[in-house]
Every structure is written in C-alpha cells, then in structure tokens.
SEMARDO-631002 format. One line per field, with one value per residue (C-alpha): y, z, x. Coordinates in steps of 0.001 Angstrom, whole numbers. Each point is the difference from the previous one (the first is absolute). Layout:
N
v <- [Y,...]
w <- [Z,...]
u <- [X,...]
end
This chain:
638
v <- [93034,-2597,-4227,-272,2937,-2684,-3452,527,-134,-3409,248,3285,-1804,-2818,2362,2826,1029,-247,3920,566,2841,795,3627,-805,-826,-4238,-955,-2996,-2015,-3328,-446,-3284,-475,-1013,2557,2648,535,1816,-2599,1808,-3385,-2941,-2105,-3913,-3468,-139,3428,1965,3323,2920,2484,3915,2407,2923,2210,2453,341,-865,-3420,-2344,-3456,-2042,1729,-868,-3130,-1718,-3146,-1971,-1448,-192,2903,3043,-1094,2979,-1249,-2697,-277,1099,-674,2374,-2329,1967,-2775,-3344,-2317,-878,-3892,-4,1523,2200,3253,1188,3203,1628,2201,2450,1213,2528,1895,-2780,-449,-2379,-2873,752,-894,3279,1163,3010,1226,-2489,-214,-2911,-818,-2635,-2409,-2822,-3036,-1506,-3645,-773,-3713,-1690,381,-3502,-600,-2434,-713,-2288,-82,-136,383,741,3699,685,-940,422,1582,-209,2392,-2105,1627,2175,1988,3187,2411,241,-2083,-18,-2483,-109,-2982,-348,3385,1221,2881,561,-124,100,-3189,-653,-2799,-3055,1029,-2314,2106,-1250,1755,144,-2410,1813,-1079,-539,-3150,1719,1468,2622,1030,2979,907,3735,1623,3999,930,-669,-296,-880,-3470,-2291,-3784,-1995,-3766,-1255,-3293,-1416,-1763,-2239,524,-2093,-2137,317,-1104,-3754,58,-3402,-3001,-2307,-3640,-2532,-9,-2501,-986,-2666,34,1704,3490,38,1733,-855,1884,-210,2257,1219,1341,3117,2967,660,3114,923,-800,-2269,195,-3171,1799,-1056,1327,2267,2300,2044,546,2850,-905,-2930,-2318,-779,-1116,-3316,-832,722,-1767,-319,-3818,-2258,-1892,-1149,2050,-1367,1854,-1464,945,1974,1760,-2771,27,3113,1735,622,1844,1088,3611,698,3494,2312,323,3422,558,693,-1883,2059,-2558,-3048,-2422,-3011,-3682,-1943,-785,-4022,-780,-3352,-2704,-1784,-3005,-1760,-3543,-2471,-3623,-580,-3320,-1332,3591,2520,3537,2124,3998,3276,4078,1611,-1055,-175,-2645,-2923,-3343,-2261,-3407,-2747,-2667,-2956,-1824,720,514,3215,1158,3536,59,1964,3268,2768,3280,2072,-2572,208,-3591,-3657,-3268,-2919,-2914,-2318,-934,-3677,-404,517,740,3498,2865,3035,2860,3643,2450,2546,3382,1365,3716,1932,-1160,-1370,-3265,-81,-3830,-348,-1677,-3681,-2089,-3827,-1540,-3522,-1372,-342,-2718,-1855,-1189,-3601,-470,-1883,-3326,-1798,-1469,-3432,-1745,-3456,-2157,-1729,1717,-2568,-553,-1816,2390,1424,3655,2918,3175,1880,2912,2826,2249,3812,-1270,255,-1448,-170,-2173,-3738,-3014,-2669,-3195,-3463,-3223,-2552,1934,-115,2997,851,3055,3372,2877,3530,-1515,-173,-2859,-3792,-3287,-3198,-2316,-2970,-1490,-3629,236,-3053,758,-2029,1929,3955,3082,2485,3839,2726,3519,2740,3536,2610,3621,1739,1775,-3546,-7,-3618,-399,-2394,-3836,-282,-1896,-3763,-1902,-3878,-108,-2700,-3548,-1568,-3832,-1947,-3307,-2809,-1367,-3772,-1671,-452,2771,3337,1575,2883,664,3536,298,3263,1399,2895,3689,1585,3569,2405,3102,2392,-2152,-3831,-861,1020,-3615,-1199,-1375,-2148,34,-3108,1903,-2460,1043,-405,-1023,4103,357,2057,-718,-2442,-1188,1390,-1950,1656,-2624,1827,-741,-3790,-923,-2578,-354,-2353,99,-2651,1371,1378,1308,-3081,1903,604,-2584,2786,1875,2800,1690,2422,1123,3693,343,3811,1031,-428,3817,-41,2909,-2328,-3408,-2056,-2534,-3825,-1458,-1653,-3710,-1684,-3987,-1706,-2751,-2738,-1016,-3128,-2332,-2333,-3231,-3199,-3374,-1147,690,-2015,1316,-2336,2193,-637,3876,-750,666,137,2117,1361,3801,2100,1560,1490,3293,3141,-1749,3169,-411,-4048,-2869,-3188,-3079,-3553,-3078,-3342,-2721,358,3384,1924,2865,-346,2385,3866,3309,3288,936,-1422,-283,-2689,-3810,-3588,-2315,-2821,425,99,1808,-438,-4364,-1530,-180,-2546,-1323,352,2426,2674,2775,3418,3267,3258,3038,3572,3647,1211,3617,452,-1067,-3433,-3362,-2843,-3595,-2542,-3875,-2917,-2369,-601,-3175,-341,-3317,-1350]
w <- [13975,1643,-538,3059,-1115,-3546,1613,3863,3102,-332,-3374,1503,3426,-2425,-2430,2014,-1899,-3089,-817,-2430,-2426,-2528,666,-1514,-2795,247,-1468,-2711,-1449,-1435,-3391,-1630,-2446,-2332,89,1533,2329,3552,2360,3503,2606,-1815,-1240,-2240,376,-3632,-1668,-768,2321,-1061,2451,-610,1626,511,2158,-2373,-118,-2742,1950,-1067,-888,1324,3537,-143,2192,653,2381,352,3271,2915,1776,-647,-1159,552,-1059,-1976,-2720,-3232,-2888,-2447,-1691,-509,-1279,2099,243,3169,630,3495,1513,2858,889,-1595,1022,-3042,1752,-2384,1004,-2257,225,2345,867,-2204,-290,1040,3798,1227,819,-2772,-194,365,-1129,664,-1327,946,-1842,204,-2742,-906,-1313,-3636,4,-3176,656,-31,-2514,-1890,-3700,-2022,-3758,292,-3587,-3643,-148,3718,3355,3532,2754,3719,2136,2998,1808,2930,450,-2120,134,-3705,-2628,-3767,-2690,-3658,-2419,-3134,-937,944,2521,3446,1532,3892,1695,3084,2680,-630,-2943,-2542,-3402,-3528,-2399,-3746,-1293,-2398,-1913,2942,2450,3300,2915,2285,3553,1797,3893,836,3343,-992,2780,-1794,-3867,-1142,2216,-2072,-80,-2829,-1605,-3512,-980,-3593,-1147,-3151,-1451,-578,-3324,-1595,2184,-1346,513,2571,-2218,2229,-903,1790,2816,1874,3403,1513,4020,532,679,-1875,-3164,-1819,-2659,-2987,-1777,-1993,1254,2354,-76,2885,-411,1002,2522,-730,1068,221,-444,-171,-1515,2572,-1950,3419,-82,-1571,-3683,307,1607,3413,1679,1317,304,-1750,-2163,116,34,-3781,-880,886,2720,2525,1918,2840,1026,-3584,-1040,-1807,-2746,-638,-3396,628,-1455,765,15,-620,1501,793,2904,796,3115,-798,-3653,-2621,-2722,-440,-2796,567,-1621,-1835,3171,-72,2344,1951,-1125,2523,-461,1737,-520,1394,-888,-972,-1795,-2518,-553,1793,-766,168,-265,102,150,-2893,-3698,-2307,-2114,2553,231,2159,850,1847,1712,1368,2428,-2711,-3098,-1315,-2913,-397,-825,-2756,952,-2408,-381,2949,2056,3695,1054,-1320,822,157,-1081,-708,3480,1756,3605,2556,-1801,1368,-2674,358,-1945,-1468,-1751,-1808,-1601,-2988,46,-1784,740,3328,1514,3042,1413,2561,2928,-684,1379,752,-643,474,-2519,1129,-1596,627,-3272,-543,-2339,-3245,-236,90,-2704,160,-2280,811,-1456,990,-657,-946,3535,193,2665,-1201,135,561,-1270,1268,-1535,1863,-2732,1448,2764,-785,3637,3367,1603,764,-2695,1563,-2390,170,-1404,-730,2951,2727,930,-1491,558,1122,-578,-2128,-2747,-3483,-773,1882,-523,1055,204,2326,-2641,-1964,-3393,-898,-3041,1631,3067,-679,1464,-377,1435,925,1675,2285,414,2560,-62,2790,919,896,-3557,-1090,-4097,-1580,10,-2047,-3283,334,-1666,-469,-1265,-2685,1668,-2604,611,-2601,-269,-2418,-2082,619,923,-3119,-1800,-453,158,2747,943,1664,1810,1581,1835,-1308,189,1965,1030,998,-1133,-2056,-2885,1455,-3081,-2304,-1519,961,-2072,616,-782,430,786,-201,2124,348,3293,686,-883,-3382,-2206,-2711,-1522,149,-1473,243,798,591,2171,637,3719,-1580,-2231,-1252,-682,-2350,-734,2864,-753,245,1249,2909,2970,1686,-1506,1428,-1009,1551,-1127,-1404,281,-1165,408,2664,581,980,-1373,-546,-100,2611,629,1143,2301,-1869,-239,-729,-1419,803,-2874,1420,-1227,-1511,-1718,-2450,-732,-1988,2107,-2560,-2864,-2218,-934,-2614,-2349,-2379,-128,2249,3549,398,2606,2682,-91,2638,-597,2190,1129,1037,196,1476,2806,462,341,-1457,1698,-1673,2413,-696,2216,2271,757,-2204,-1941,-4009,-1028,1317,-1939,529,-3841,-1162,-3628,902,-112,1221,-2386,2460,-221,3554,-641,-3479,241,-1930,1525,2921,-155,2806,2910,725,2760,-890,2555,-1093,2362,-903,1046,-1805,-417,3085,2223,876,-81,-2280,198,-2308,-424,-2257,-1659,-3381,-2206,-2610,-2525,-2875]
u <- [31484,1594,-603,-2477,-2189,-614,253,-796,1909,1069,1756,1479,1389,1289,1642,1206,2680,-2312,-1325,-2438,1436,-2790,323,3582,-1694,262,-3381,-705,-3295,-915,-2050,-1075,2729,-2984,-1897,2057,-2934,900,-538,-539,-670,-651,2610,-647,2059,973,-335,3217,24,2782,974,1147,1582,-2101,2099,276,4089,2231,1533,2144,-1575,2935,-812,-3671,-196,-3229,-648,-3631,-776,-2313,1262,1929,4020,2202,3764,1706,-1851,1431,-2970,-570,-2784,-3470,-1986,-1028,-2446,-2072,266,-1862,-3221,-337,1714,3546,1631,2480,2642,1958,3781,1323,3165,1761,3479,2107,-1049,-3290,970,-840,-3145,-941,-3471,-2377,-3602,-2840,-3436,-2168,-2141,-2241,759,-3151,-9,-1488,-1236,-1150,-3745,-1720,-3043,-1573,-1221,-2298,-54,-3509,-1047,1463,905,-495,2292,-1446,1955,-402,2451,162,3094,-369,3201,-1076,-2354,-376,463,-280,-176,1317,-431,2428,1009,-3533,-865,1078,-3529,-349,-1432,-2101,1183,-1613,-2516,125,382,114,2849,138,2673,2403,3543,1440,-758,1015,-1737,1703,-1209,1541,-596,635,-54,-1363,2054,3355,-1162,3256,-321,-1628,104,-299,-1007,-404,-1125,-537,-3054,-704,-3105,-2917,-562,-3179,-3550,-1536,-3607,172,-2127,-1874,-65,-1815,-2279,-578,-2198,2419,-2087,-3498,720,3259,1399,3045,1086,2718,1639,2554,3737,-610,1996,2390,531,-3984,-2467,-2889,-3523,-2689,-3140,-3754,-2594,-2642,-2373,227,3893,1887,229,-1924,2602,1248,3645,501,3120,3417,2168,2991,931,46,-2211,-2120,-1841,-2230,-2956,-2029,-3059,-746,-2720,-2400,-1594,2998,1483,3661,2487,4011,757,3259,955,3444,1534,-1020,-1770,-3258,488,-108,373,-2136,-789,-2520,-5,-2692,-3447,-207,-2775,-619,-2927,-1792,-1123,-2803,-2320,-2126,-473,-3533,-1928,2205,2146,2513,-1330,2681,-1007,2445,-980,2417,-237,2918,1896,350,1500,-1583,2259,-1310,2253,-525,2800,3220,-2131,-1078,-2197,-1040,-4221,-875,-2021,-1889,1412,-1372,-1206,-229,-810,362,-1898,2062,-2200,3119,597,189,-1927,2449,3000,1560,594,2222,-1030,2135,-990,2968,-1197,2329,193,2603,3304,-1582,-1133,-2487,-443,-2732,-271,-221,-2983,-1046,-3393,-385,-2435,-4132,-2514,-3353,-265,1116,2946,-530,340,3329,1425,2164,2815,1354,2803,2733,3464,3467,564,-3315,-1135,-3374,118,-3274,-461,-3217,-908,-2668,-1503,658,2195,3810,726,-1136,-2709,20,-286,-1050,1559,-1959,1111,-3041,-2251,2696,1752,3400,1519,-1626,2665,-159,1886,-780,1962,429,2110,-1751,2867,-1716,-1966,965,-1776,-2829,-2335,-2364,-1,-1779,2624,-2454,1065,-2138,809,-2368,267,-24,1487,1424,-3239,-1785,-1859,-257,-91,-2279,765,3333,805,1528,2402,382,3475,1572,1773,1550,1341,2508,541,1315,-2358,1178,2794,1425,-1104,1474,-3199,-851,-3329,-963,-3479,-1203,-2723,-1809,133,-2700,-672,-3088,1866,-1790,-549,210,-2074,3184,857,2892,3016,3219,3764,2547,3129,3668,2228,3460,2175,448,-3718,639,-2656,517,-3136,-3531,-3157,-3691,-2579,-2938,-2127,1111,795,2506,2791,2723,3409,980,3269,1861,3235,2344,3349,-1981,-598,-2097,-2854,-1915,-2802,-2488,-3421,-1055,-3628,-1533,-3980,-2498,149,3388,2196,3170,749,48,2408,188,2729,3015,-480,2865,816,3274,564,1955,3780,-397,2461,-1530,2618,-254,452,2409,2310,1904,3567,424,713,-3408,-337,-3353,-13,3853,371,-2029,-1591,-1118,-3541,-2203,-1593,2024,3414,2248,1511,732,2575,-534,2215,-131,1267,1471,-824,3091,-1065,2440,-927,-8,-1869,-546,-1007,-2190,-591,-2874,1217,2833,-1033,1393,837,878,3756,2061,3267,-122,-583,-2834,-3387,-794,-2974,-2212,-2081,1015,-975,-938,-367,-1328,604,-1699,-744,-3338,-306,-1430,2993,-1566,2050,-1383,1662,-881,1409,-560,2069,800,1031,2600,-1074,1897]
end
C-alpha cells in the first residue's frame, strides 16, 4: 500500500518518492511506557510513550530509525530512540525507516502512524477548611470532562463541576484534583494543594450590650476566631431553631447594628466554612433593657419589661450615684429630685458573663409643692466682708434665693452662698439679713429665716489709760429656734488674725480690756456669738485699736552727779522703730540714738555738763507704717 492510500493525496504528491512497504513487513506501535498500554490515536504532553517494532522480522536495532514531526520524514534522520515525551498539543506524525542505507541517508522501508497529542492542564479548584475533620472542595475548572478528587492519602472519588463536596480529613493535609478526558484515559491533569487544619471551635462569649442611638445595638465580645464564619442572630420563635440571621461578623469588637430588632435577645453563632454549614456552636443570649419614665409631682418614675439583678445609676450634670433597687424589680420612683434640675437615667442587667446597658433617658424634675423653708447663716469672715449661706431643705441646688439686707434687695441668684462686702460696721446701726425662695418650677417657699449679724466697735478707754473698751450689737435670728439664748466670746487677735486670747462673757453686750498686751501698739479682736437657732457661730467684724507712740520725758535733769536724776531716760509706749536727736542752742547736734535703753547724761564729746535748754526731736514708725514726730526741750540745772 503505498503513503497516499494512509495519509491522502496530498502527503502522497508531497512525498512521492515515499512508498509505503507494510506488505514488506515495516510495521511498529506506541504503548504508555507506564503502563505499557497500546495507545492506538491519542497521545499526552508529559507522559513517556515507547515505540516497537512490530514487523515481525528479526531487524537490527541500530537500523530502526524513527523521526516525530508534523508530516511524514522519509530520510536523514538517524534515531534509534523508542521512548519520548510529547511537549506540545495537536497532531504528530511518527515515521519509521528500517533497513536504510548507511548512515540512515537512504530511504529503507518506511512506516507512519498518526496521532493526536492531547494537553493535560493542572485542573483548577478550590478548597475551604471548613470545619475540624472535614475540607470542602469545589472543582471549578472547565477543561475536562471528568474529574476526581482525593484528600490526604484518601480515595480517588470522582467529582462533579462546581458541586461543593465535603471530604474526610485524614494524616495527610493535601487535596488532589485530576481532570480526565474518557476519550484518551491515560490524559489526565493534575493539582495538589496543602491545607492546615483548623484549631479547636471557642463557643464566641458575648460581653456587653449596649443601646448607644434609638434603634441601635452595639455589642462586645470576646476575640473571634478567624478561621470561621460568624453569625449575629436574634431570637424569632417562628425561625428554624428558634433564631434568625441578621447580619455577620466578621469585624472586632465591637460590632454595631442599625436599625435592630428592639426589645431583641441576641446571640453569635459561630459556624464552618462549609457551604451549607455543617458545624455550628452558639454563645451565651444577652438581651437589651429598655428603659422608659416620666416626670410626675415631686418624682421620676422610671419602669422596664424584663426582671433580673439591675443597677440603676442616676446622674446629674458630672455626678453620678447608682439608686438602690430590690431584687426583681421592674420600676423605681425617684423621690430625691430638685424642681427643674435635669436627670439622666441607666439601667445595666448582669447575666452570666454578660452586661446589657439600656438605653439611657432624661427627665427633668416636676413639682407643685412649695419647697421648705430656707434656712440663713450670717457673719462676717477676716476680710470684714459679711458672708451668706442659705440652705433649702430637699433642694441640693437650683431655684432662685432672693438675698435682702435690712428690707432692700441684695442679690437674687441660685447660689447658696453670698459676700456682702459694701457694708461699714456701727453697733448702733442694725445689719439685719434675710433670704426668699423659689424653685425652678415657680414654687415660692415660705417666708425665710433672718439674721441680724454682730458689729463690734473698739476704742480706748481714755486718753491716758490703757484700757480698751469693746461694744457690740446683738445677735438676732428667726431660724428654727430664735428663742435659743444667745452667748458671747471676746476673741484677741493677732496682726495675721491667729487667735490669741479668747474670754466668754455671756451674754454681756460689753467688755473691757484692762490689760492689753503691751508689745502690741495694735489690738484686734472680733466677737464669737453661738445660739439663737443658729447651727454655728456667728461672727462679728474685726475691730481694731491703734495705741499711739508716745514718748514720755522729764523737763529737766540734773547731771550733778547726786545719783538722782543724772541723766536723762527715754520712756514711753511702743518705742521700736525711732530716733531721738538732742540740740544745743547753735543748732548742733549733741545727742542722737534709736535704742531706747541708752540715756544722756549732759556730756558733749565727753566735756562736763553745760547748763542750760536744750531741744529735743523724736521721729517714729508705729507698727502700722505711720510717721510720729514729737519735740520738746529739755533743761540741764546744777
């Protein structure tokens, strides 16, 4: 049979000289050199194909030539190899020459097959670890006919396109997927890819709910799992297995939902990643607490639906207490609230290792009962300013005092506390106080208490006399015992207005000192009075006397030596700070010292007394800073 009878007219008209010579006995075949399976047309890139002579005659091997190509190669080639490998698709034509000249540049018999090389891709798929034990596979190549999957050393088991199938997980962390084409069985592509396997599923643990905007959850909770999905769920007695999806996880915390499901019982579900899951494992429910109130009379009633072990906290502007509330309860009144004043309520529920914080609420604060009766204090601080503390029974703060001083209006302002520094003290004058109430609903208290406060005056007996006489007006009050007798302390002061003396004197309006301190040119004292229903004492202004510097000097001396006025002293009252100058008649200074303990005997640079008058200057500073001059003359006789 000649070439174009086996590859058509145009392989015969481009190989002419080319004669097929089978009936000469030229004949071969080509077996997978795996196998050893006859392969008859199909040919794979990649698998090792052997080729045998089959003519049936006793040839030589070194004259056994054989030459892969596209077409039909009758000369010059000289290969004796029988096994290749297939590197390309598409067709290949292997041409046998046997019995050729030397060389193998003559044309012997020649022989030809063709084939078709089929291409083996590594089929495409993809995996999820989707729970301990189990790995998910997904065959999504399309290249194959057929395919088949095998994870670890685990069975070859044939696989659909694009069914996702769950595999046992065995010693082995692999998965293989091979692509087949029935046609040609010994074509098959394949891909392995390693896995690592899951740790051990944590139950997720919710810890905190909270309702930061209406309609909004935001929930806490411990460190999530990467390796799984996560499901927010809600309770729904009509869902499948009582709970329905909202949302999923997959962000830290913590996680916020809009528009949730209130009042709502939520849980996380942690699940594989399997496709549907097949493994799931839920956290602790927390569910949310609503809270709701209205300000009524004189309370905030504050109610919510689900009982438990609450705590209820109550703040007002920066300050927060938490109310104390019964086990089980499901509503509080709040009686301790001021008129006006704006409260913010929160309620937390304890459950397990959870925390569910409601919704937090303001009520501003309802009355039209009048407050108590304000209470007054009045007494003049160090500064002589005379300072006010009201006091509302029930009301912490808010409202409007309205202060008085003897009828006329002082001061009308929410605080509790006032300085009255325009006032010049006279006992014989009355400085009487007295303060009003009104709350921040417009509820006026009864008429206020009063307070006539202590003015204290000091003054030197006499002239002469080192005597200092303190009068005072009297301590009045209609506080809430003004028939509470009333009782008096003469406080000594000194210059920084420590205390240095006290003396009781009862109930006496007057009171002399007949021994002030002598060291001291300036004495101060102040007046404690206690009683007329007044719940500490109350104080007068400071009243202070200025003793004048005086120098008190003989008009003569006699430096006669007689041991009897010989020389001249210096005596006086609160000598300190001073200079004492004695002056001839020609104007020239004799005499001049600032220590009171030195005396003149008469003597000018050391000569003997000279009879005569002399004039004296005295120049001070008292303790107050004030300049005192005094002058005089002074006579030395024989």
């Amino acid at each position: 049979m000649l070439l174009a009878d086996l590859f058509g007219s145009t392989a015969a008209h481009a190989q002419a000289p080319c004669v097929s010579q089978t009936d000469a006995g030229a004949k071969f075949d080509a077996y997978d050199a795996a196998t050893g399976q006859l392969i008859t047309k199909f040919l794979c890139v990649g698998r090792p194909v052997r080729l045998r002579d089959r003519s049936g005659k006793n040839l030589d091997p070194a004259q056994i030539y054989y030459r892969t190509g596209s077409t039909i190669i009758c000369s010059s080639f000289t290969d004796t190899t029988t096994t290749f490998i297939p590197t390309e698709p598409g067709a290949l034509v292997i041409t046998q020459n046997t019995q050729g000249g030397a060389g193998g540049n003559t044309q012997g018999i020649i022989f030809a097959k063709p084939y078709e090389v089929l291409a083996t891709p590594q089929p495409a798929f993809e995996f999820s670890v989707c729970s301990p034990g189990l790995v998910q596979v997904t065959v999504t190549d399309t290249k194959y006919p057929d395919y088949f999957v095998q994870v670890g050393m685990g069975p070859r088991v044939p696989a659909l396109r694009g069914a996702a199938v769950s595999y046992p997980v065995g010693s082995t962390n692999t998965v293989t997927v091979s692509g087949r084409n029935p046609t040609a069985g010994l074509c098959e592509g394949t891909s392995t890819k390693p896995f690592t396997p899951l740790p051990a599923p944590k139950a997720p643990v919710l810890r905190r709910l909270t309702l930061p905007a209406p309609g909004t959850v935001q929930l806490e909770f411990e460190v999530l799992q990467p390796e799984y999905r996560y499901q927010l769920q809600v309770a729904d007695a009509t869902a499948t297995g009582g709970y329905r999806n909202l949302a999923a996880v997959t962000a830290a915390s913590p996680f916020t939902l809009p528009a949730a499901p209130l009042p709502g019982c939520y849980r996380l579900l942690l699940q594989d990643q399997c496709q549907p899951p097949v493994f799931s494992l839920a956290s602790n429910e927390i569910c949310s607490v609503q809270l709701t109130g209205a300000a009524t009379n004189g309370r905030n009633q504050l109610s919510w639906t689900r009982s438990g072990t609450y705590t209820l906290t109550r703040t007002e502007g920066s300050t927060s207490v938490v109310l104390p509330l019964p086990p089980g309860a499901t509503g509080y009144d709040d009686a301790a609230v001021s008129c006006g004043t704006t409260y913010r309520y929160q309620l937390s529920l304890s459950s397990g290792p959870a925390i569910s914080v409601s919704n937090e609420i303001s009520l501003t604060a309802l009355s039209t009962t009048p407050p108590a009766r304000p209470r007054l204090w009045a007494g003049f601080n160090l500064r002589n300013q005379v300072e006010l503390r009201a006091e509302v029974p029930g009301v912490a703060a808010g409202g409007q005092l309205s202060y008085q001083r003897n009828g006329a209006p002082l001061a009308t302002t929410p605080a509790r506390r006032l300085l009255d520094s325009l006032v010049t003290p006279d006992p014989v004058v009355p400085l009487c106080y007295a303060v009003e109430f009104q709350d921040a609903c417009g509820n006026r208290a009864p008429t206020g208490s009063s307070v006539c406060v202590v003015q204290l005056k000091a003054e030197v007996a006499s002239p002469n006399s080192p005597e200092i006489r303190l009068t005072w007006s009297a301590l009045t009050a209609t506080g809430p015992d003004p028939a509470a007798p009333v009782s008096y302390q003469v406080l000594g002061l000194a210059s920084d207005n420590s205390l240095v003396s006290s003396v009781a004197v009862g109930n006496s309006l007057t009171y002399f000192d007949l021994q002030p301190d002598p060291n001291r040119q300036t004495v101060r004292y102040r007046i404690e009075a206690r009683g007329a229903g007044l719940t500490e004492p109350s104080y007068s202004n400071v009243a202070e006397v200025a003793r004048p510097v005086k120098l008190v000097l003989p008009t003569a001396f006699t430096p006669n030596g007689d041991g009897l006025n010989d020389v001249l002293e210096l005596k006086g009252r609160f000598l300190d700070n001073f200079r004492f100058t004695i002056i001839d008649r020609n104007g020239q200074t004799v005499f001049q010292t600032t220590d009171r303990t030195r005396n003149w005997d008469g003597r000018i640079k050391g000569a003997a007394p000279v009879p005569g008058a002399y004039v004296w200057q005295f120049e001070a500073l008292d303790q107050q800073g004030r300049a005192v001059k005094q002058y005089g003359t002074v006579t030395i006789l024989r």
